[in-house]
C-alpha positions as a Markdown table, in Angstrom:
| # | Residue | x | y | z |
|---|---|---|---|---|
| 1 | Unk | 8.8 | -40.0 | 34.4 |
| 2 | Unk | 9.2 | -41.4 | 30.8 |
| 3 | Unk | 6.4 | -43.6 | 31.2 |
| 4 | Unk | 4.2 | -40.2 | 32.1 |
| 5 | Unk | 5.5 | -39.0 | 29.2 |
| 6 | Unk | 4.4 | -41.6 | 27.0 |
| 7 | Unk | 1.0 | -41.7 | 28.7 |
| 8 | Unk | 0.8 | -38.0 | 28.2 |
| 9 | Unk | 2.2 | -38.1 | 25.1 |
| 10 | Unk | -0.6 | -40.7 | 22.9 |
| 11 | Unk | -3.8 | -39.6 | 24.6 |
| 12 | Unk | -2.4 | -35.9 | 23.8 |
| 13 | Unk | -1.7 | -36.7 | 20.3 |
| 14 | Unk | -4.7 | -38.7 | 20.2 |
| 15 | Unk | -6.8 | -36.0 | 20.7 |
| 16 | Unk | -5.3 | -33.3 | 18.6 |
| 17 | Unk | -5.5 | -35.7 | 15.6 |
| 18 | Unk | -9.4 | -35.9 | 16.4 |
| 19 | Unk | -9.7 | -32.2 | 16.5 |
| 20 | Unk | -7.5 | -31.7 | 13.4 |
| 21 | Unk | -9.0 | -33.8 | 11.7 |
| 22 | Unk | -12.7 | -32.4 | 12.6 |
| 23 | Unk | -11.4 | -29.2 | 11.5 |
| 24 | Unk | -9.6 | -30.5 | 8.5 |
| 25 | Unk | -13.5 | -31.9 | 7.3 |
| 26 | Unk | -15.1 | -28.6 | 8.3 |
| 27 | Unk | -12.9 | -26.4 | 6.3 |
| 28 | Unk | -12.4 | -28.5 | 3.2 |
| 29 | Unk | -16.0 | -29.0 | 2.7 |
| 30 | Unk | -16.1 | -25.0 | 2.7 |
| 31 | Unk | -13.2 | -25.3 | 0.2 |
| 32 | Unk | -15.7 | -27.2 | -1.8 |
| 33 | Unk | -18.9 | -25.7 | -1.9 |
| 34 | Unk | -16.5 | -22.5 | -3.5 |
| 35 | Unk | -15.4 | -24.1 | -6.0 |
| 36 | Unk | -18.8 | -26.5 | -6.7 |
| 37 | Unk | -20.0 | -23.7 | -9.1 |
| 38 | Unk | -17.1 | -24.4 | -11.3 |
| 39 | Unk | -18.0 | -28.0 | -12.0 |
| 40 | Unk | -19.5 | -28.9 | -15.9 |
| 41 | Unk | -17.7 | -26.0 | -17.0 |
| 42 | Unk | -14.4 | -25.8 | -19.5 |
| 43 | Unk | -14.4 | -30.0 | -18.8 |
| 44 | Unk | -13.7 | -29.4 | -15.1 |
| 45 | Unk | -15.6 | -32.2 | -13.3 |
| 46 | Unk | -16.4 | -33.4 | -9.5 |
| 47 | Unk | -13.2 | -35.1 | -9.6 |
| 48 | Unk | -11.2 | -32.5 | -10.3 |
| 49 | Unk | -13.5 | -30.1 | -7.6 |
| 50 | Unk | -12.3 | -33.4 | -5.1 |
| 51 | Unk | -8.5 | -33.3 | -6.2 |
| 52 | Unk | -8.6 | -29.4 | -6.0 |
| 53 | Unk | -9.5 | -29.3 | -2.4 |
| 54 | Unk | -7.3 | -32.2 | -1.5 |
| 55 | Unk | -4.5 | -30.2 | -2.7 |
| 56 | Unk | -5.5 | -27.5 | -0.1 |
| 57 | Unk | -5.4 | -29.6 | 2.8 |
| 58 | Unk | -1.5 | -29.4 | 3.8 |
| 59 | Unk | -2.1 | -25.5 | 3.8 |
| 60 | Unk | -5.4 | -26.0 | 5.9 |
| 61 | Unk | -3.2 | -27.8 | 8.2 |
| 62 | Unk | -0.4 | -25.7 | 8.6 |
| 63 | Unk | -3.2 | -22.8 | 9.8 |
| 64 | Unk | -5.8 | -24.7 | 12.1 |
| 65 | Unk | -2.3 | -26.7 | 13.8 |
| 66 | Unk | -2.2 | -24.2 | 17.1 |
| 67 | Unk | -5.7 | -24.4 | 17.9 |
| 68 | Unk | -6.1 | -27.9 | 16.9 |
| 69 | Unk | -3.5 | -28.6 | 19.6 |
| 70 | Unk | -4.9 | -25.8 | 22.3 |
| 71 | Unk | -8.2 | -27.7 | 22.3 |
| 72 | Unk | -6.3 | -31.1 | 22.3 |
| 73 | Unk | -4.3 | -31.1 | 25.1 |
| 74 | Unk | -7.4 | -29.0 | 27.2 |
| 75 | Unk | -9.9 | -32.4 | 26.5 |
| 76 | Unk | -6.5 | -34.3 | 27.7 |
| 77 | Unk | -5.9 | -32.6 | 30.9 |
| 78 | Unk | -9.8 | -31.9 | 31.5 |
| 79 | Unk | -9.8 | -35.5 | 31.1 |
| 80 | Unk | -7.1 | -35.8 | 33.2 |
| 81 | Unk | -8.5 | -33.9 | 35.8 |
| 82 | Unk | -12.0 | -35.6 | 35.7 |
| 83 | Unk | -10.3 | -39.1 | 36.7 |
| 84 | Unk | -8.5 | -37.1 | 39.4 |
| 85 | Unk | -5.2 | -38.7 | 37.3 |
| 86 | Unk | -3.7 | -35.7 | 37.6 |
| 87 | Unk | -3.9 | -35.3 | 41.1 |
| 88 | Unk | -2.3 | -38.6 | 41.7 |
| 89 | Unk | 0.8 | -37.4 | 39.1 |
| 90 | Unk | 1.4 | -34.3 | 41.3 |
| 91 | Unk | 0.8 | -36.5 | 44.6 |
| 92 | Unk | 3.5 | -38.6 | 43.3 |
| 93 | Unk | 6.0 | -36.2 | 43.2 |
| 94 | Unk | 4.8 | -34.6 | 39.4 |
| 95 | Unk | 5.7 | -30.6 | 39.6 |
| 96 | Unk | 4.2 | -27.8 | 37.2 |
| 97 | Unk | 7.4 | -27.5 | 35.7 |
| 98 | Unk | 7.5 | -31.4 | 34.9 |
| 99 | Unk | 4.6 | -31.4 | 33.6 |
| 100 | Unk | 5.3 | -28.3 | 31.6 |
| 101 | Unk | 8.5 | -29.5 | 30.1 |
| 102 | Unk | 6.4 | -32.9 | 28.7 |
| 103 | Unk | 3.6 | -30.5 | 27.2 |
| 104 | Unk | 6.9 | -28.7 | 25.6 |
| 105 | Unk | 9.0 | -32.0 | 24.6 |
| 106 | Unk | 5.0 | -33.5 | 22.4 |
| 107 | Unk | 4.1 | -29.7 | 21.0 |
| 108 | Unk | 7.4 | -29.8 | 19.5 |
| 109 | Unk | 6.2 | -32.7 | 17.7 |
| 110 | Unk | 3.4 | -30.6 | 16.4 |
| 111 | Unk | 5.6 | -27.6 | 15.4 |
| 112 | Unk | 7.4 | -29.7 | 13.5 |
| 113 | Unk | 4.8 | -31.2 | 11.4 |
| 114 | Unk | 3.5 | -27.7 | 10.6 |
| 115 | Unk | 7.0 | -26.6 | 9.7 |
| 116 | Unk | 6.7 | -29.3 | 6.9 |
| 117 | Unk | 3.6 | -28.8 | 5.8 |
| 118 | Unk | 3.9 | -25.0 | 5.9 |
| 119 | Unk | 7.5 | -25.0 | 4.0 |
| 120 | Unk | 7.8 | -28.3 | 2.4 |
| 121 | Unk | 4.2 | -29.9 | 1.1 |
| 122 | Unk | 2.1 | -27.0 | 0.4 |
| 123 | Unk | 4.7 | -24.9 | -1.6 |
| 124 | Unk | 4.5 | -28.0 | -4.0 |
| 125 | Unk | 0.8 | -28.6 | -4.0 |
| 126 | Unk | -0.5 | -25.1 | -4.0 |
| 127 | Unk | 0.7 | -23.9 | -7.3 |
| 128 | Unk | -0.8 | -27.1 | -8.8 |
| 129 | Unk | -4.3 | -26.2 | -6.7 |
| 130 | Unk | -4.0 | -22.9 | -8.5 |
| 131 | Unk | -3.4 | -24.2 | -12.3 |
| 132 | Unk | -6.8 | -26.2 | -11.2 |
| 133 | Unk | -8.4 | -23.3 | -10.2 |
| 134 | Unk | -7.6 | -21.3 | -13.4 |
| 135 | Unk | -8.8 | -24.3 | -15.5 |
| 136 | Unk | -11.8 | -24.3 | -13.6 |
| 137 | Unk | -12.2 | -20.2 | -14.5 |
| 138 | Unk | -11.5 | -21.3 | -18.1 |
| 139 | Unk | -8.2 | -21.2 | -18.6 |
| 140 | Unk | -6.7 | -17.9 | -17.6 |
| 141 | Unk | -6.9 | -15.4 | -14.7 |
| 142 | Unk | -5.9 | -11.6 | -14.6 |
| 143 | Unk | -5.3 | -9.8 | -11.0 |
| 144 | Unk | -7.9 | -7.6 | -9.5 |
| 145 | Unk | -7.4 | -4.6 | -11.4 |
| 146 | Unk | -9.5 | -4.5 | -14.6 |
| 147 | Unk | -5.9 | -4.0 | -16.4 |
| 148 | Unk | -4.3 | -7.4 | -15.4 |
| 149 | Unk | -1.6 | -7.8 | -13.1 |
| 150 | Unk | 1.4 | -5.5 | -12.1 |
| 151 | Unk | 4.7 | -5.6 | -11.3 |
| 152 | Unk | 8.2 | -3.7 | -11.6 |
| 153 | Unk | 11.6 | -4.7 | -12.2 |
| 154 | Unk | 15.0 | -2.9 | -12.9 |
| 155 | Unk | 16.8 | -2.4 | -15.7 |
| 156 | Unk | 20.2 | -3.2 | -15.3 |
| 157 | Unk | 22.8 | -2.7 | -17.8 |
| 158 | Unk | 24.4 | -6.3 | -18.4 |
| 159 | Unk | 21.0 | -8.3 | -18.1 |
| 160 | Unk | 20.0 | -8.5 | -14.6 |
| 161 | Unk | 23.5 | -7.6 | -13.3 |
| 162 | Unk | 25.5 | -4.2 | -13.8 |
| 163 | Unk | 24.4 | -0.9 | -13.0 |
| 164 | Unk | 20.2 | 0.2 | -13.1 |
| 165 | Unk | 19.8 | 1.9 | -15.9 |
| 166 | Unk | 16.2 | 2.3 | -15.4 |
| 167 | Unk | 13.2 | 0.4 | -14.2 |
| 168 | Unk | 10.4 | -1.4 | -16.0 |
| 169 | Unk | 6.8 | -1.6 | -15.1 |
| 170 | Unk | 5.5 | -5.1 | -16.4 |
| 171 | Unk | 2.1 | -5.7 | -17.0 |
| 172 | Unk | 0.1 | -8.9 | -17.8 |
| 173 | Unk | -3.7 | -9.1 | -19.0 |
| 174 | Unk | -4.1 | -12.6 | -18.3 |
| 175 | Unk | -1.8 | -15.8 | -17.2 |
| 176 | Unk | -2.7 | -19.2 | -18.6 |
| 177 | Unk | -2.8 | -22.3 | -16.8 |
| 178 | Unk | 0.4 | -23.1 | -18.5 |
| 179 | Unk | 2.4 | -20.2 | -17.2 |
| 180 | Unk | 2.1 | -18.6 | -20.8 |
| 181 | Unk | 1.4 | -14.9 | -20.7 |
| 182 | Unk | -1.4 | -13.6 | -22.8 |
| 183 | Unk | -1.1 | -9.7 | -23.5 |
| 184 | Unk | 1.7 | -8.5 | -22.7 |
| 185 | Unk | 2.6 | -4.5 | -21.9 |
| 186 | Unk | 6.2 | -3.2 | -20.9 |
| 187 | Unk | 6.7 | 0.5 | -20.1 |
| 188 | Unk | 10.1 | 1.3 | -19.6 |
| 189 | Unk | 11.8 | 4.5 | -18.2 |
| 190 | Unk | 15.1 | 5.8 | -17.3 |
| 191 | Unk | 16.6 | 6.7 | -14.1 |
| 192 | Unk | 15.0 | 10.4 | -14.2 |
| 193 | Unk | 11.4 | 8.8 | -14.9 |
| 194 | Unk | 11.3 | 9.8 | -18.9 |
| 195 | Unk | 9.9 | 6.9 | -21.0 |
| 196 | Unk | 11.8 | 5.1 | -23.2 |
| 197 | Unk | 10.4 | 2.1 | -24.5 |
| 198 | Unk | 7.0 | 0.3 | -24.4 |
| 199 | Unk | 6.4 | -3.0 | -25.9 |
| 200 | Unk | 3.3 | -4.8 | -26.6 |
| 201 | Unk | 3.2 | -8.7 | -27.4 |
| 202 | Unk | 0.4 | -11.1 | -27.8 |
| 203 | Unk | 2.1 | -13.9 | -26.0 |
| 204 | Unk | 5.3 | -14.8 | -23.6 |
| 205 | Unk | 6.6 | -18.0 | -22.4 |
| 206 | Unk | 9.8 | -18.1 | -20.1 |
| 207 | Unk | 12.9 | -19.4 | -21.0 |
| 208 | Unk | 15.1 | -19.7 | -18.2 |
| 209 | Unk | 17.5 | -18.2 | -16.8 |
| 210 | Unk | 15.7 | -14.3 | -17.0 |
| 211 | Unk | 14.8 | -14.7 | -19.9 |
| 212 | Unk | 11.5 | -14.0 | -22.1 |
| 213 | Unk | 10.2 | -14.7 | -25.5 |
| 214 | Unk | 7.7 | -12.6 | -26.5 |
| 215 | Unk | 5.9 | -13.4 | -29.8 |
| 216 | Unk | 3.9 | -10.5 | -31.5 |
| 217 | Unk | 5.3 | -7.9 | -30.7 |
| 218 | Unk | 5.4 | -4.2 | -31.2 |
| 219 | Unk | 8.2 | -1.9 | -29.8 |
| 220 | Unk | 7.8 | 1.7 | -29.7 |
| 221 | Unk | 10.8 | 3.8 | -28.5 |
| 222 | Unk | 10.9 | 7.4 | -27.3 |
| 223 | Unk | 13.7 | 9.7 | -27.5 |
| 224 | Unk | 13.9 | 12.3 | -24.9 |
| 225 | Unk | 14.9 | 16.1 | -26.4 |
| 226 | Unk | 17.6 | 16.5 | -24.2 |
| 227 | Unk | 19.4 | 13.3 | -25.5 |
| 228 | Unk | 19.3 | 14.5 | -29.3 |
| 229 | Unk | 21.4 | 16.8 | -30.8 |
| 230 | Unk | 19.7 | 19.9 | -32.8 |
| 231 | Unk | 18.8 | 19.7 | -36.0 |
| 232 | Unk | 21.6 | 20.4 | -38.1 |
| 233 | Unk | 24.5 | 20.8 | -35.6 |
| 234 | Unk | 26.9 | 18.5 | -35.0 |
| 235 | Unk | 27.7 | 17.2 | -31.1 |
| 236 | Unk | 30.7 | 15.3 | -30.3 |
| 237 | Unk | 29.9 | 11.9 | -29.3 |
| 238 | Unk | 28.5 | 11.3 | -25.5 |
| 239 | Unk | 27.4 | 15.0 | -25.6 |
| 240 | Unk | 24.2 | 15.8 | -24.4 |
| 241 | Unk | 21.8 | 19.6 | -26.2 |
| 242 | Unk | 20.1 | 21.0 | -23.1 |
| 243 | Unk | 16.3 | 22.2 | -24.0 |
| 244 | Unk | 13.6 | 23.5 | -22.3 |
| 245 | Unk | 11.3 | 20.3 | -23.8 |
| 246 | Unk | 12.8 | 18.7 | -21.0 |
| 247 | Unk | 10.0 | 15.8 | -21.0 |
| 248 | Unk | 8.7 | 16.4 | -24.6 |
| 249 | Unk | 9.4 | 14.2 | -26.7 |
| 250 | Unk | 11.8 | 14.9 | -29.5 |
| 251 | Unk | 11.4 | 11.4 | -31.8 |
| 252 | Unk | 9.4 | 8.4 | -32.0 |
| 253 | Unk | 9.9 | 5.4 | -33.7 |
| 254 | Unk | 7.9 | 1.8 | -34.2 |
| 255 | Unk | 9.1 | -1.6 | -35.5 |
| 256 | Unk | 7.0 | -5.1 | -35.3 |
| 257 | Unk | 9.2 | -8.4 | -34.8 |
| 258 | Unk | 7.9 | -11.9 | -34.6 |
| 259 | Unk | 10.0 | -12.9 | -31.6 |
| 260 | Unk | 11.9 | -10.7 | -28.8 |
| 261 | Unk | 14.0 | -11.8 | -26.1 |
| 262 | Unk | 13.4 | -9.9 | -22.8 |
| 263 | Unk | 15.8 | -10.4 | -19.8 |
| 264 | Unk | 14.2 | -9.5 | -17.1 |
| 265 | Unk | 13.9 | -10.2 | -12.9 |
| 266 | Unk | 10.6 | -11.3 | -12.9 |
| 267 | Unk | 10.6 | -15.3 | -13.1 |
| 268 | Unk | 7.4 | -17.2 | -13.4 |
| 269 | Unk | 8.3 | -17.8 | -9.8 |
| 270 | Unk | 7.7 | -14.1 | -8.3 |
| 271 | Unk | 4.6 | -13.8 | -10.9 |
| 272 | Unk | 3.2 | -17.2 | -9.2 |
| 273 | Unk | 4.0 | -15.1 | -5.7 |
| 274 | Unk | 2.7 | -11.9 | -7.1 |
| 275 | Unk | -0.5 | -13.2 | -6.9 |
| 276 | Unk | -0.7 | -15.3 | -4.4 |
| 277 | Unk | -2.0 | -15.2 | -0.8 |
| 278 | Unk | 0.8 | -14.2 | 1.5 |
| 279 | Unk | -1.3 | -16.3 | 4.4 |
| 280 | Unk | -0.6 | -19.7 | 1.7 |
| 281 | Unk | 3.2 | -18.8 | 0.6 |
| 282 | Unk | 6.0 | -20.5 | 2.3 |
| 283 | Unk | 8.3 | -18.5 | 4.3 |
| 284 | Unk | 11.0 | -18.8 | 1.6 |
| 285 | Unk | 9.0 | -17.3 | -1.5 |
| 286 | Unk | 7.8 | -14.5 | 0.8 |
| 287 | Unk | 11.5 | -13.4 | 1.5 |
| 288 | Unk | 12.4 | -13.5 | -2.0 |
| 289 | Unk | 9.4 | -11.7 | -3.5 |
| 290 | Unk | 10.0 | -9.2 | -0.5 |
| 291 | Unk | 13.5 | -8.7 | -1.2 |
| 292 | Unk | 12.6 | -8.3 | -4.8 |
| 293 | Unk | 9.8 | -5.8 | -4.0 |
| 294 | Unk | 12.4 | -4.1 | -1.7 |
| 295 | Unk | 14.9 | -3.3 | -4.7 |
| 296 | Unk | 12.5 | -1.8 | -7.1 |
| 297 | Unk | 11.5 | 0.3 | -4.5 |
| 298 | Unk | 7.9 | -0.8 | -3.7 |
| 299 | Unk | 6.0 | -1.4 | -0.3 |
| 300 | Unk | 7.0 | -4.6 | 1.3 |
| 301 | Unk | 5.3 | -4.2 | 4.8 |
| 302 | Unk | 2.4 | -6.7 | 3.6 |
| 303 | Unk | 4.7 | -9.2 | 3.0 |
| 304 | Unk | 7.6 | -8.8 | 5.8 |
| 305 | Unk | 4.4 | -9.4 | 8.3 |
| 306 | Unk | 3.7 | -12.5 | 6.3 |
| 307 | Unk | 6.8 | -13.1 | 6.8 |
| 308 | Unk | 7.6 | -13.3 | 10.4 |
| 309 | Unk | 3.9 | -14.7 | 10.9 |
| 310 | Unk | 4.9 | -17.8 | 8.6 |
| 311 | Unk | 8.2 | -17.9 | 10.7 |
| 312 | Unk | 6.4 | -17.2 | 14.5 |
| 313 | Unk | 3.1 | -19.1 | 14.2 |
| 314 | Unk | 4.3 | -22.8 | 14.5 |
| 315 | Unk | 5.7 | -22.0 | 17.9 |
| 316 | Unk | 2.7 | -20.4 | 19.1 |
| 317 | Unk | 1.7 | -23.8 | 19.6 |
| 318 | Unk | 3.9 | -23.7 | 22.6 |
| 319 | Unk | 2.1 | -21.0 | 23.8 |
| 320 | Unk | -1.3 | -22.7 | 23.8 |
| 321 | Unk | -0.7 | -25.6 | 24.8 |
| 322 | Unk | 1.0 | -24.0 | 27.9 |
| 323 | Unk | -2.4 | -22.3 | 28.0 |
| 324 | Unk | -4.0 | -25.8 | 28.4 |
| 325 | Unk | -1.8 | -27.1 | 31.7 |
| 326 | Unk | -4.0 | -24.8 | 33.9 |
| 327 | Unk | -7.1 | -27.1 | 33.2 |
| 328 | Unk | -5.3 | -30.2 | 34.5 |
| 329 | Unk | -6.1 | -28.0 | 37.9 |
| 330 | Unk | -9.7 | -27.3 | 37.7 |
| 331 | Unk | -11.6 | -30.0 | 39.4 |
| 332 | Unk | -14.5 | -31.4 | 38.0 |
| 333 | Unk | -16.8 | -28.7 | 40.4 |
| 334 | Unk | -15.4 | -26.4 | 38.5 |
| 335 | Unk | -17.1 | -27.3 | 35.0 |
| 336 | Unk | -17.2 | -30.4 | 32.9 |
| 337 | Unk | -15.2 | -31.6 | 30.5 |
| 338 | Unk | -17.4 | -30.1 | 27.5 |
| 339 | Unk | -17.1 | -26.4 | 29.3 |
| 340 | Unk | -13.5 | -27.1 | 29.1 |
| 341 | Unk | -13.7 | -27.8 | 25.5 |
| 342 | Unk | -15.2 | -24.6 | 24.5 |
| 343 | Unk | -13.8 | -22.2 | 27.0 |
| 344 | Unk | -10.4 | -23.9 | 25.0 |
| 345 | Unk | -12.5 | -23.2 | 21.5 |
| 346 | Unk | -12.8 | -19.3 | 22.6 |
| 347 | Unk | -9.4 | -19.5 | 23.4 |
| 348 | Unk | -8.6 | -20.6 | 20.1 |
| 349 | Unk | -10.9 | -18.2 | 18.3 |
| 350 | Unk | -9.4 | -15.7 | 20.3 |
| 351 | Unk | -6.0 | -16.2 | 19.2 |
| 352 | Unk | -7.1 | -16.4 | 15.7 |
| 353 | Unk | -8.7 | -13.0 | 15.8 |
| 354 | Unk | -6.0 | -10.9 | 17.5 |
| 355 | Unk | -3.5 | -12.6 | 15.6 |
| 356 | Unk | -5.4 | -11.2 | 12.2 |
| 357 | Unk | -6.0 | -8.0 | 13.8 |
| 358 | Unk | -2.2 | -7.7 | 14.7 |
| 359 | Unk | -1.6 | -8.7 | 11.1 |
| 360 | Unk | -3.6 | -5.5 | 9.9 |
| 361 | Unk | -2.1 | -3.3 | 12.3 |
| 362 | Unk | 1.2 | -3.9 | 11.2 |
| 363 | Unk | 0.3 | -3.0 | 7.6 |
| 364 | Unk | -1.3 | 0.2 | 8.7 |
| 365 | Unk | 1.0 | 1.4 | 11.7 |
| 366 | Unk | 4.8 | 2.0 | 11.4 |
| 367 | Unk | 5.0 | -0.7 | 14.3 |
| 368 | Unk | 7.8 | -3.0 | 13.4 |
| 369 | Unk | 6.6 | -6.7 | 11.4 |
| 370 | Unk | 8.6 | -8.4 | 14.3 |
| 371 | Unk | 6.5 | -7.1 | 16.8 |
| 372 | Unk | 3.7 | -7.6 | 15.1 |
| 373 | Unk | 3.5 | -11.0 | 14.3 |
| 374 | Unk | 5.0 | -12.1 | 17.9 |
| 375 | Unk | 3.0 | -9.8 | 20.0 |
| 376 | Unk | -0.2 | -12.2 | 20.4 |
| 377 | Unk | 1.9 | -14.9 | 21.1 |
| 378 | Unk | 3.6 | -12.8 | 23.9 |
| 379 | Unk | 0.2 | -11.6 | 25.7 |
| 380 | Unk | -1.2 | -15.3 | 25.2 |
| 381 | Unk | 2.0 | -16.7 | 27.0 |
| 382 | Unk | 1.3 | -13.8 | 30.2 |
| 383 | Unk | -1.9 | -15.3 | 29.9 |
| 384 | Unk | -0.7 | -18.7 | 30.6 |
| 385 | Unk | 2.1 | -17.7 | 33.1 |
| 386 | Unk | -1.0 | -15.8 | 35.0 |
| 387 | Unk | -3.3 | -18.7 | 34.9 |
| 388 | Unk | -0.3 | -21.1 | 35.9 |
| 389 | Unk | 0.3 | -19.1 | 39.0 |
| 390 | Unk | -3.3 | -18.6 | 39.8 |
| 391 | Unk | -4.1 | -22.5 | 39.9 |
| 392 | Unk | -0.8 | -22.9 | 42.2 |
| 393 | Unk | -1.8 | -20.3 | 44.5 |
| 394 | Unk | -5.7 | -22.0 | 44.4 |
């Protein structure tokens, strides 16, 4: 038996590095004609078009991974099955669930090379594919509102630890290559939603550990009527004068100051995420920007499906390939090899599309992300089960 595993094992893997690779060429020479445009402009040239899609490659690979091993191991056991090898293997004692558990020992192979490139490779060259594509925009990009970039921390008491004392909504009008902020707006509130604060600042750069500098910068603070005493009465300290101006308000005063220090949640880190794809973000940023989107109260079910898709996915290879043992079956009277192929490239389309239609569901629906993001991968697996028991009954 370990020499059929072996045998199974390189023509399998010989294949699926064909088809990857196929796809690989296929999808980074439509990562390149979208960026082509860009070349000769803000001294971005072909070779930095070439390095930018090269950096986009372990992501590509981490995607196309299922399908390129669905329509792998079909050419294998159509192969297989054309040679009548496979019926000499089962004549020899070979069962279905032999067979089965060799297809599961090589696609765990293959879920472990996308684990790495999903979690380990392209976390690292994705961020440095984006700095290229900023460059290539010249220099700076802002999200897709016409205002920049949103997002929303807490205000806590001792820096980013004690009690909330309010919230903060931070915006950003354009992010440099660098990671330097360019137009910067804060608007901060209190707990019962009455401004307090909002700061403008030309520039920010981060310096560690939660913390801000912000150069330029204009701070214009807001002090709500029912916090001031009236005029010319005198209120023990901590007291508060009810009014009916309840969200009027009662003073406003402006300084300018070359340099202020913000402490803050938001990291370069969950702006880099902020504005990301979820599809390209490891599995690890996505539960930390969903966590973080969780605390400040803002909707997470995007990411929590990105989430459990990033975590599922890789063993959906499983799945398909168990989808591919029924063609080791089918004689050669029942198609040839190249039907095989793309009946297995349908399958893999297939997959794709539900998989992006469950996706969508489970932003829409109140259908758990769990189910979401496994349910293909379940009604794919009946479908192998089914065709399993079909070809033994046949």
């Amino acid at each position: 038996m370990k020499i059929l595993q072996r045998y199974f094992a390189v023509n399998i893997f010989q294949a699926v590095a064909f088809v990857l690779a196929a796809f690989l060429a296929l999808v980074a020479f439509m990562d390149l004609t979208s960026i082509l445009p860009s070349v000769g402009k803000n001294d971005f040239g072909m070779q930095h078009a070439l390095l930018y899609v090269l950096l986009l490659v372990p992501g590509n690979v981490y995607q196309v991974m299922p399908v390129a091993a669905l329509i792998g191991t079909i050419y294998t056991m159509a192969q297989f099955a054309s040679s009548s090898e496979f019926t000499i293997m089962r004549a020899s004692s070979m069962s279905t669930r032999q067979a089965a558990m060799m297809l599961f020992k090589i696609g765990a192979v293959f879920v472990l090379v996308a684990f790495v490139f999903g979690e380990l490779i392209t976390p690292r060259t994705a961020p440095i594919a984006e700095r290229m594509r900023l460059t290539a925009k010249g220099g700076s990009v802002s999200a897709e509102f016409r205002s920049g970039m949103w997002t929303k921390d807490s205000v806590h008491a001792d820096g980013v630890r004690g009690n909330i004392t309010g919230s903060r909504f931070f915006n950003v009008r354009r992010i440099a290559a660098d990671g330097q902020l360019e137009d910067v707006r804060l608007y901060e509130f209190d707990n019962n939603m009455r401004m307090r604060s909002v700061v403008t600042a030309a520039r920010g750069t981060y310096g560690g550990n939660n913390t801000w500098r912000l150069s330029d910068v204009t701070e214009t603070m807001f002090a709500n009527s029912r916090e001031l005493p009236a005029p010319g009465s005198k209120v023990p300290a901590g007291q508060t004068i009810q009014s009916t101006y309840g969200q009027e308000t009662a003073s406003v005063s402006t300084r300018k100051l070359d340099s202020y220090v913000l402490v803050s949640e938001i990291t370069p880190k969950i702006l880099s995420v902020s504005r990301s794809d979820p599809e390209r973000m490891s599995a690890a940023e996505l539960a930390v920007y969903t966590r973080h989107l969780a605390e400040n109260r803002q909707e997470t079910e995007r990411f929590k499906v990105a989430f459990w898709k990033k975590v599922i996915d890789p063993f959906s290879i499983f799945v398909l390939m168990a989808l591919a043992l029924p063609f080791a079956y089918l004689h050669t009277r029942s198609g040839g090899v190249s039907l095989k192929i793309f009946i297995g490239i349908m399958i893999g389309v297939s997959f794709l599309l539900i998989n992006s239609l469950f996706s969508h569901l489970g932003v829409l629906t109140i259908l758990p992300a769990f189910l979401t993001a496994v349910a293909p991968s379940l009604l794919f697996l009946l479908m192998a089960l089914g065709a399993l028991w079909w070809v033994e009954r046949h």
